[in-house]
C-alpha positions as CSV (number, residue, x, y, z in Angstrom):
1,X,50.0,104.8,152.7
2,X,51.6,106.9,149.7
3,X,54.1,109.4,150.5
4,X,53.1,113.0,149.8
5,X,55.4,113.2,146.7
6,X,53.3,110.0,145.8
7,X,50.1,112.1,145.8
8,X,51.0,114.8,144.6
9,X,52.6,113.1,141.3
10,X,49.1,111.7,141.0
11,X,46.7,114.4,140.9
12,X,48.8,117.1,139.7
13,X,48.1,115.7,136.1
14,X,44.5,115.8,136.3
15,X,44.5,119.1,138.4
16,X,46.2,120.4,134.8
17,X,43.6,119.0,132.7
18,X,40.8,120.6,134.5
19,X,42.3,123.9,135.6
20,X,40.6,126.0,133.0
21,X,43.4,129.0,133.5
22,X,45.9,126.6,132.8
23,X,44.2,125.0,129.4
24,X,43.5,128.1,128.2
25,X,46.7,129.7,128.4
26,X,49.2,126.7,127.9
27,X,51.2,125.6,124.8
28,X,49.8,122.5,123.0
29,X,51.1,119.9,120.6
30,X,49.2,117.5,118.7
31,X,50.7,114.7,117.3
32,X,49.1,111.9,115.1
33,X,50.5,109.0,114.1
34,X,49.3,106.2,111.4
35,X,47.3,102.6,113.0
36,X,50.1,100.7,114.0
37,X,52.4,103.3,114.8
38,X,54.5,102.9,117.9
39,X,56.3,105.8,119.8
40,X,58.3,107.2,123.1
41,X,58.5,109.9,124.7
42,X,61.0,111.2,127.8
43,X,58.9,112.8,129.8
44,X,60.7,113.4,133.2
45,X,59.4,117.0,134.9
46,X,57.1,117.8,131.6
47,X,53.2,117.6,132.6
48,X,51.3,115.5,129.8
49,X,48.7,114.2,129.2
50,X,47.0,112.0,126.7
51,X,44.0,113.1,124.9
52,X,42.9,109.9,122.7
53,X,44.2,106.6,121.6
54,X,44.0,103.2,122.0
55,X,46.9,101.7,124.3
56,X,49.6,103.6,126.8
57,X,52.2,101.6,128.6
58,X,54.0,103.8,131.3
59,X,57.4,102.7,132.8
60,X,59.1,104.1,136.1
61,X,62.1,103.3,136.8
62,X,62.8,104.1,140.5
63,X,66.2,105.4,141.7
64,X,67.4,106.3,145.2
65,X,68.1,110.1,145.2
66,X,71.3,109.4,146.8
67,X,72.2,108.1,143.5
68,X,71.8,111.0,141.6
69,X,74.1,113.3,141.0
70,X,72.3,116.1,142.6
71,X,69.4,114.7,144.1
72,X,68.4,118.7,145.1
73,X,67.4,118.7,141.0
74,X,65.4,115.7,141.6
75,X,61.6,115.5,140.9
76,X,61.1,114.9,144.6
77,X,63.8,117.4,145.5
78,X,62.2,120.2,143.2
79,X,58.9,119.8,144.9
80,X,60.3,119.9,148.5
81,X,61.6,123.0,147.9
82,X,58.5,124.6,146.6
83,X,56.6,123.3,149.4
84,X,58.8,123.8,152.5
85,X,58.9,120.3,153.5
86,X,59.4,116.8,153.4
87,X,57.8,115.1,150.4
88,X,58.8,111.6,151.0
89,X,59.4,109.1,153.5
């Protein structure tokens, strides 16, 4: 069972990408690179999505929000407060 952070973190991306308010009225970049290119991005509470090419690795690094130095600016900490309630287990 996923946590409803979990979730949410999962379909708010493709919500995005098929909200057609939100395409039509959203700043886009485009960025092309030459075959064999390799690049990074920090994309921590930025929505994004990729349009075309070849290979993505994604890496998520998973850190207690008691850790943090304040977990209320978390991603999981931003949601619960614009929902009301709990977002995770």
């Amino acid at each position: 069972m996923r946590s409803l952070y979990d979730r949410f973190m999962m379909g708010f991306p493709n919500w995005l990408k098929e909200n057609d308010e939100f395409q039509r009225v959203s700043v886009k970049s485009r960025w092309e690179f030459a075959p064999g290119d390799v690049w990074m991005v920090y994309t921590d509470m930025v929505s994004h999505a990729m349009l075309s090419g070849q290979f993505a690795l994604e890496q998520t690094f998973l850190v207690s929000r008691h850790a943090l130095l304040d977990p209320a600016l978390s991603p999981a900490g931003v949601l619960e407060r614009l929902c009301g309630c709990p977002v995770t287990d």
